[in-house]
C-alpha positions in Angstrom: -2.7 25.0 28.6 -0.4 26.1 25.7 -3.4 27.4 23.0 -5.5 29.6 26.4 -2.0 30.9 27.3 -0.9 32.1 24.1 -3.9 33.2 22.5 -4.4 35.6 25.5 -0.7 36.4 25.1 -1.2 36.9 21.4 -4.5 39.1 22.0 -2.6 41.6 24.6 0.3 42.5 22.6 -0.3 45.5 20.8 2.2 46.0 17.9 2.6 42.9 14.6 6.1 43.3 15.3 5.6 42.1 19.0 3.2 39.4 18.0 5.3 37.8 15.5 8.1 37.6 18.0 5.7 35.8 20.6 4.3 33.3 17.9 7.5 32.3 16.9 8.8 31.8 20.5 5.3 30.0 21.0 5.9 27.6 17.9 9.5 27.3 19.0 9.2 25.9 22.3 5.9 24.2 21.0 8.0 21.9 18.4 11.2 22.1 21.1 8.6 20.2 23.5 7.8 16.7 21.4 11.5 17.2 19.6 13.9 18.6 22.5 17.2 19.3 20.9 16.2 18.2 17.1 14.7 22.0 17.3 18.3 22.8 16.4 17.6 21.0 12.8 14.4 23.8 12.6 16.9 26.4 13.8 19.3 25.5 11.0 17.2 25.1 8.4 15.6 28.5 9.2 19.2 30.4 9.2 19.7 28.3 6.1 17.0 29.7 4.1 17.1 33.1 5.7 20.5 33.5 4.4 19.8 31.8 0.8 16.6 34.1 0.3 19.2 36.9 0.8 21.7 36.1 -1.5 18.8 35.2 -4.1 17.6 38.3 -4.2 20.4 40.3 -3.9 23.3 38.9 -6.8 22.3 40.7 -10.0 23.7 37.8 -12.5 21.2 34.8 -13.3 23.9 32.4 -13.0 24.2 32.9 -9.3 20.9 33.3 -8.3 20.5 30.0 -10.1 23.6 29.1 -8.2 22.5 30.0 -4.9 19.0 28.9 -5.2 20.6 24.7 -6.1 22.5 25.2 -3.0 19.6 26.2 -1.2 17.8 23.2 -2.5 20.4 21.1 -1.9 20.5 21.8 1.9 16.9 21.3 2.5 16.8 17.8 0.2 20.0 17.1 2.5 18.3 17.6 5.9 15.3 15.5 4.0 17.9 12.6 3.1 20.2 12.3 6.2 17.0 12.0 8.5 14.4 10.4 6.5 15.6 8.0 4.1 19.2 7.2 5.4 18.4 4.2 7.3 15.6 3.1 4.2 18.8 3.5 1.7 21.4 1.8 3.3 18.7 -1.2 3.7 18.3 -1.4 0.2 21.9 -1.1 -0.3 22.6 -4.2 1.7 20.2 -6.0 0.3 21.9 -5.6 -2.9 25.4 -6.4 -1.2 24.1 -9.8 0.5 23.8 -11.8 -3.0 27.8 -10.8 -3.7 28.9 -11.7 0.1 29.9 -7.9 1.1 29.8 -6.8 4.6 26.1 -5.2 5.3 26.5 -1.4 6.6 25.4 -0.9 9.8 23.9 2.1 10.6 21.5 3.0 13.5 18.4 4.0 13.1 18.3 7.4 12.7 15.6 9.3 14.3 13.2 11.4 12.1 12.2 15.0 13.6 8.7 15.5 13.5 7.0 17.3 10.4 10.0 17.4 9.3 8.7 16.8 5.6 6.1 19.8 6.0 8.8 22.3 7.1 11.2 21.3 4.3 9.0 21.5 1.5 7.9 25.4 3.0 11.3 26.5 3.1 11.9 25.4 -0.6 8.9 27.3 -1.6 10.6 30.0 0.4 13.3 30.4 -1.9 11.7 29.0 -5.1 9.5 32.1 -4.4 12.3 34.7 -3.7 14.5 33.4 -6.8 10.8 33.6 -9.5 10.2 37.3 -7.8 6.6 36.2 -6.5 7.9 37.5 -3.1 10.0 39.8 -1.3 12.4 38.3 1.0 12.4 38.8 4.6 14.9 41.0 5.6 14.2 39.8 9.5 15.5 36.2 10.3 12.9 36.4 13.0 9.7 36.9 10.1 11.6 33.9 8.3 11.6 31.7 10.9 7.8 32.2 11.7 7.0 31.4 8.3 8.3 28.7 8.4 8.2 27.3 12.3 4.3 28.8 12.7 2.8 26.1 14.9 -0.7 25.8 13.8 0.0 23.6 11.1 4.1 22.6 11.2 3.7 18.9 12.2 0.9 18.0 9.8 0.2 20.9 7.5 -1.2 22.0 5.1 2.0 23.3 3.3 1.8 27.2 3.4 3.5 28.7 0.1 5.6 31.6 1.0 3.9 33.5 -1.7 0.3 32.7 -0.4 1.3 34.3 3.1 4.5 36.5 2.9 2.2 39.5 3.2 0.4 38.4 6.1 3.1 38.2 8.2 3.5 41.8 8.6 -0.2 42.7 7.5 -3.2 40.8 8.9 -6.5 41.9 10.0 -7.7 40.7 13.5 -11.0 40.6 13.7 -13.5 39.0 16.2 -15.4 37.5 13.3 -12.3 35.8 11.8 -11.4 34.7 15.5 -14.8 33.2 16.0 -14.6 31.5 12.5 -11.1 30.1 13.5 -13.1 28.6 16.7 -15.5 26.6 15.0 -13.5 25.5 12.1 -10.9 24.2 14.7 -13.7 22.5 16.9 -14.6 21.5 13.6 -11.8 19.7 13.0 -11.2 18.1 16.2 -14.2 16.8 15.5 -13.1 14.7 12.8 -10.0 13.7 14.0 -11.7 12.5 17.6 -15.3 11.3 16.1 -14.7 10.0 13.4 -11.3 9.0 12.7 -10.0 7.2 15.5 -13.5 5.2 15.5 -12.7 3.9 11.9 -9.1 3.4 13.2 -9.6 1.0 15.5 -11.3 -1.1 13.1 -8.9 -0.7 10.4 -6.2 -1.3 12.9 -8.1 -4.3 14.2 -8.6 -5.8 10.6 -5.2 -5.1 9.2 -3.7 -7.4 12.3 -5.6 -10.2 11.6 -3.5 -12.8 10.0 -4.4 -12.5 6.2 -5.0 -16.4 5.1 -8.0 -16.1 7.8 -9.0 -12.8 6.6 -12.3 -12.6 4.6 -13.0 -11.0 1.5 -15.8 -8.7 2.8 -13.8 -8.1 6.2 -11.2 -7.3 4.2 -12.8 -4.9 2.4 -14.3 -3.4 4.8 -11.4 -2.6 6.8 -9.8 -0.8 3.6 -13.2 1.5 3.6 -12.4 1.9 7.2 -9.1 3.0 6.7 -9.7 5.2 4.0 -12.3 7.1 6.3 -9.7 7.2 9.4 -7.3 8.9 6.9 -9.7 11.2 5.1 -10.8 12.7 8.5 -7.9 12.3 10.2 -6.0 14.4 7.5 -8.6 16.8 6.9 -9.4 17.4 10.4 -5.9 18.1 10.9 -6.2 21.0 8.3 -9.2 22.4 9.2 -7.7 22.7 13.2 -4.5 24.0 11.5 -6.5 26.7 8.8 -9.0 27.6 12.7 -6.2 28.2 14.6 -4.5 30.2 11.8 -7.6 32.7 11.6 -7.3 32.6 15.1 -4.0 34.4 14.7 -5.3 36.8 11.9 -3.9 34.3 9.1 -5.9 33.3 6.3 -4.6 29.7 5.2 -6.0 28.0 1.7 -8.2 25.1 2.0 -6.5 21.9 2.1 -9.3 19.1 1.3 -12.4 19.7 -1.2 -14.3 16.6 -0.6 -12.1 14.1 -2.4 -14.2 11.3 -2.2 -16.8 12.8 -4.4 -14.4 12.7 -7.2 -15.2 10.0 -10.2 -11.5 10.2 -11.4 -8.2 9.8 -9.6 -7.4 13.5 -11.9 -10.3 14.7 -10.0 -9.2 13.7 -6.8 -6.1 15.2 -6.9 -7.5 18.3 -7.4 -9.4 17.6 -4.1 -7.3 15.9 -2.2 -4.1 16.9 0.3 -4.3 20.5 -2.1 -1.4 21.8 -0.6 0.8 19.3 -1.9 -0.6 18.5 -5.4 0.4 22.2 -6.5 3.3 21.9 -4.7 4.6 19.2 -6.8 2.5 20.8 -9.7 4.2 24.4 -9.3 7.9 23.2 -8.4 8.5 20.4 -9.8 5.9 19.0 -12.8 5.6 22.5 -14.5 9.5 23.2 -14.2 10.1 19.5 -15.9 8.1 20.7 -18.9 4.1 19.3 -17.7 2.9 18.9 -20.7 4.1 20.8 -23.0 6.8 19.0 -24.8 4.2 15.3 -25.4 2.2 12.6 -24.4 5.1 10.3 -23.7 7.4 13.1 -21.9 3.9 14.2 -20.0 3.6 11.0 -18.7 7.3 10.1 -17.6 6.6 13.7 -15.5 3.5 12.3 -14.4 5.5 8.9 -13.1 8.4 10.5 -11.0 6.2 13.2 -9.5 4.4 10.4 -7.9 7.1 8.6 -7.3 8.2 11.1 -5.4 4.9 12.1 -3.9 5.0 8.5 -3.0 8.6 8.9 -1.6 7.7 12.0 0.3 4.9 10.2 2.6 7.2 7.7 4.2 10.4 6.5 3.8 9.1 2.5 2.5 8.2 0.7 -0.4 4.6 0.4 0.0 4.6 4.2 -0.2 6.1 4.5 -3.4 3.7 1.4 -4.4 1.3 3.9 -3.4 2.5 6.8 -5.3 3.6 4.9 -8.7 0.2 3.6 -8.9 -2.0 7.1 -9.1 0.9 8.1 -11.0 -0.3 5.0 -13.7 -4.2 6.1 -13.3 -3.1 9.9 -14.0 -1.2 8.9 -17.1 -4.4 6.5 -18.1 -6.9 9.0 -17.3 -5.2 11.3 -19.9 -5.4 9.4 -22.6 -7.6 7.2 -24.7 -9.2 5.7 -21.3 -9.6 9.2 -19.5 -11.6 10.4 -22.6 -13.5 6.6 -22.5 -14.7 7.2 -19.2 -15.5 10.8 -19.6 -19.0 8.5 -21.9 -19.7 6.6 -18.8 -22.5 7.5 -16.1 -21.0 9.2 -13.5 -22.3 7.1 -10.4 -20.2 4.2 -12.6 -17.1 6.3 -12.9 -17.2 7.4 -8.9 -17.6 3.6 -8.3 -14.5 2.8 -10.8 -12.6 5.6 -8.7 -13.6 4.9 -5.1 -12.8 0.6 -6.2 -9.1 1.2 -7.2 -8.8 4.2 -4.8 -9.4 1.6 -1.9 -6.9 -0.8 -3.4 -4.0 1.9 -3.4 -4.7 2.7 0.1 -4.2 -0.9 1.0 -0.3 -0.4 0.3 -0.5 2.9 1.9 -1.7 1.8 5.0 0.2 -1.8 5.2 3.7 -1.8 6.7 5.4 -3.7 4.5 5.2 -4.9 0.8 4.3 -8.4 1.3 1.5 -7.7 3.7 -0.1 -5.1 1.0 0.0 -8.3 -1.3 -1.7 -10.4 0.6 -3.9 -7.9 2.2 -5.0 -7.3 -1.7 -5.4 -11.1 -2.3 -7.9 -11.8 0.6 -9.7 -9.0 -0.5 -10.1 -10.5 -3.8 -10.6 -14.1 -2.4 -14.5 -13.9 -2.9 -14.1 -17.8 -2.9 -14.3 -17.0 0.7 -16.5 -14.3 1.1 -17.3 -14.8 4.9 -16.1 -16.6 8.0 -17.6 -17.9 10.9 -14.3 -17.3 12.7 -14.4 -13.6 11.9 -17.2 -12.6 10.9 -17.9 -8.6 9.9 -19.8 -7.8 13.5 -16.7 -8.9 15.1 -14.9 -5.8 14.4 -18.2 -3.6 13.3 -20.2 -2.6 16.3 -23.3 -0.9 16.2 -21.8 2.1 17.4 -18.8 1.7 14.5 -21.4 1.3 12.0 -23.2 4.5 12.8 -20.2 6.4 12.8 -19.5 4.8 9.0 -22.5 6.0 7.8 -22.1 9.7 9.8 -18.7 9.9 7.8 -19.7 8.4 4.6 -22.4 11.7 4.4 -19.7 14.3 5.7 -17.6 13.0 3.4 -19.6 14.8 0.7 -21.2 18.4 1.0 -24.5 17.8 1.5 -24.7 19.0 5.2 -22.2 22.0 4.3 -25.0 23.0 1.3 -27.4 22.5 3.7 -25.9 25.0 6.1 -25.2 26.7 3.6 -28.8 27.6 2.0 -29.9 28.4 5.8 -27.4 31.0 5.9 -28.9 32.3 2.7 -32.7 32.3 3.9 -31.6 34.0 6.9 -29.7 36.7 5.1 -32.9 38.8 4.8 -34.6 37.5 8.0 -33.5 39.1 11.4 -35.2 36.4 13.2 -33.6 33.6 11.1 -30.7 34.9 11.5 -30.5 34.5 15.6 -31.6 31.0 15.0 -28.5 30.6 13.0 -26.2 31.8 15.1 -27.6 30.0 18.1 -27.5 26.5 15.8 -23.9 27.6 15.4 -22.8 28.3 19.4 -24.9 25.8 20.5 -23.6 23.3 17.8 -19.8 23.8 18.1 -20.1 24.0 22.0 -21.6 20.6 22.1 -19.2 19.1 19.4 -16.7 20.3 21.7 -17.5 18.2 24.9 -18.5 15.3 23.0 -14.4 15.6 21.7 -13.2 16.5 25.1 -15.7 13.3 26.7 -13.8 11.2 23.7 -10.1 11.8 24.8 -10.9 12.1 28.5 -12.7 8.2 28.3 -10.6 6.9 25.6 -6.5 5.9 25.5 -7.0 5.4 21.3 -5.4 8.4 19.8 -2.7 7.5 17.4 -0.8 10.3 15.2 -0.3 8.6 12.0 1.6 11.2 10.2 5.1 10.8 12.3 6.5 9.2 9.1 6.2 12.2 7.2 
């Protein structure tokens, strides 16, 4: 009920003003309804920020500005630390206190708000913004605390920089082409999270539990492939429902996911892939520790704690920083004497190289502890024992699974969007092509929408992999 009853809310106010006041108490009560009374962490971090942007903007000396903006930071890293990574720190303090016999700390688990790493990393750019002068601040804590509280895409993105959208909060253009675009690119998106993703998730999830001395190497394999479909379109659907049901709201959010898997370096894919975040971390953090400006061997020590970080950021566990160190190493590679090696090989070689090592990283991504990723990697590798007769492939691939494999292996690439595409183009100067595209289009996203509505009204699989983040 919630998207019908604000929408038509949304559409029968008259005044911005008015409309921003009902979207944030729509995304308030929204986040307030999975989180309950960790909405007062949201609250604080918006009064927080609202107040730093202030005093950013309005002290006159660069030394306080600078001052005010490290507080700033400071609070929203604090917020990140107390209810992400407490409970992973003081396990790897203990584990350094058991060798010398000292008492372990006990501390509860703690427990992590929802998107809580998407909000935090908005209101940085919030001030980051304010302090560089790429944005006014808001002088209403109420236009603050939609920026950064804004529903559509606050529990699993994309990031929205403040600069990207801190005009649109007072100035949008509602149109009922940029509604009906918002429509199909969220139906879109459901889509892929519903059709495709959770398909290729319950084989990854049904591969990844089998014991890992019984696993196969081509099972194994093929449940990494699975898993790094489920994530692609899980992710990406995510965004494009989150970038619809901004332009349903007038907003125009940046594209999040360019077809990553076309990529034939890991420098390529992060150009593709999760967009949001790679210039995040480009913008606010590799840039302001120098890039690569000041040499090869400072560029690549950059290179190696963004990542970490990145890494880090994603989930509060080694295998994530595993996850992160590693495309940190192929970045560094790929800039040097190798990247410049492997721009000479053919291409379909160098996507093969890519999409190889790119399933391995996932592996540690999508394993839940280190020593599982380990193993996982060695039964993958075991081509000693290539197949089993006690689990063999069409155990866990059905017919149905495999079709869905292939579906997402070709929308994984823009052949079908090009294809659309050029139709448009032929119909441009063609009235009666032209109807046929539109109907292609209602038709089209009306029936993708009861198949996704058929798929979570038959099945209970729907898991929301992102609560770690």
């Amino acid at each position: 009920m919630f998207l019908p009853v604000v929408l038509t809310g949304y559409v029968l106010i008259p005044t911005i003003r008015l409309r921003n006041l009902f979207l944030l108490a729509a995304s308030l009560f929204f986040y307030a309804w999975g989180e309950g009374l960790y909405l007062l962490i949201m609250l604080f971090s918006i009064g927080a920020n609202y107040l730093v942007g202030l005093l950013v903007a309005g002290s006159t000396q660069q030394r306080s500005r600078l001052l005010c903006l490290s507080a700033g930071i400071a609070i929203n890293l604090a917020l990140l630390g107390v209810f992400k990574y407490a409970n992973f720190l003081v396990d790897g303090l203990n584990a350094i206190l058991a060798p010398i016999n000292i008492a372990p700390v006990v501390l509860a688990p703690v427990h992590l708000p929802i998107g809580i790493s998407f909000f935090t990393f908005q209101a940085i750019s919030y001030i980051v913004d304010v302090y560089r002068g790429h944005a006014e601040p808001r002088s209403n804590p109420l236009e603050c605390g939609l920026y950064i509280a804004l529903f559509p895409q606050l529990i699993a993105g994309p990031i929205v920089r403040y600069e990207h959208i801190a005009r649109q909060i007072t100035s949008r253009r509602h149109t009922v082409e940029r509604l009906a675009d918002g429509i199909v690119l969220f139906i879109c998106g459901l889509g892929k999270k519903m059709l495709l993703a959770n398909p290729m998730g319950e084989v990854a999830d049904q591969i990844f539990a089998v014991p890992v001395g019984e696993l196969p190497a081509l099972v194994a394999w093929s449940g990494a492939l699975a898993y790094g479909l489920q994530i692609y379109f899980d992710f990406s659907g995510y965004s494009d429902m989150a970038i619809g049901l901004g332009k349903m709201f007038g907003f125009e959010l940046r594209i999040n996911f360019n077809y990553p898997y076309i990529s034939s370096s890991f420098r390529e894919f992060w150009r593709r892939w999760h967009i949001s975040l790679s210039t995040w971390f480009r913008d606010y953090l590799y840039i302001p520790l120098g890039g690569n400006r000041r040499g090869r061997w400072r560029t690549g020590l950059n290179l190696l704690l963004v990542f970490f970080l990145c890494g880090l950021w994603h989930g509060a566990s080694w295998t994530f920083i595993i996850w992160g160190l590693l495309h940190g190493v192929f970045l560094v590679l790929e800039r040097g004497r190798f990247g410049r090696l492997l721009e000479t090989v053919w291409r379909p070689l160098r996507h093969a190289y890519f999409l190889v090592f790119l399933l391995i990283t996932w592996v540690f991504f999508r394993a839940e502890t280190l020593a599982m990723a380990i193993a996982y990697l060695s039964a993958m590798f075991s081509f000693g024992s290539l197949f089993s007769i006690a689990h063999p492939v069409g155990l866990y691939w059905s017919p149905a699974h495999l079709l869905v494999a292939v579906i997402g292996i070709v929308a994984s690439t823009p052949l079908v969007s090009l294809g659309f595409r050029r139709l448009v183009l032929v119909a441009e100067n063609n009235p009666a092509w032209q109807g046929i595209v539109y109907l292609c289009r209602m038709c089209g996203s009306a029936a993708l929408f009861i198949l996704c509505a058929m798929a979570l009204a038959a099945g209970a699989y729907n898991p929301f992999i992102y609560f770690r983040f």
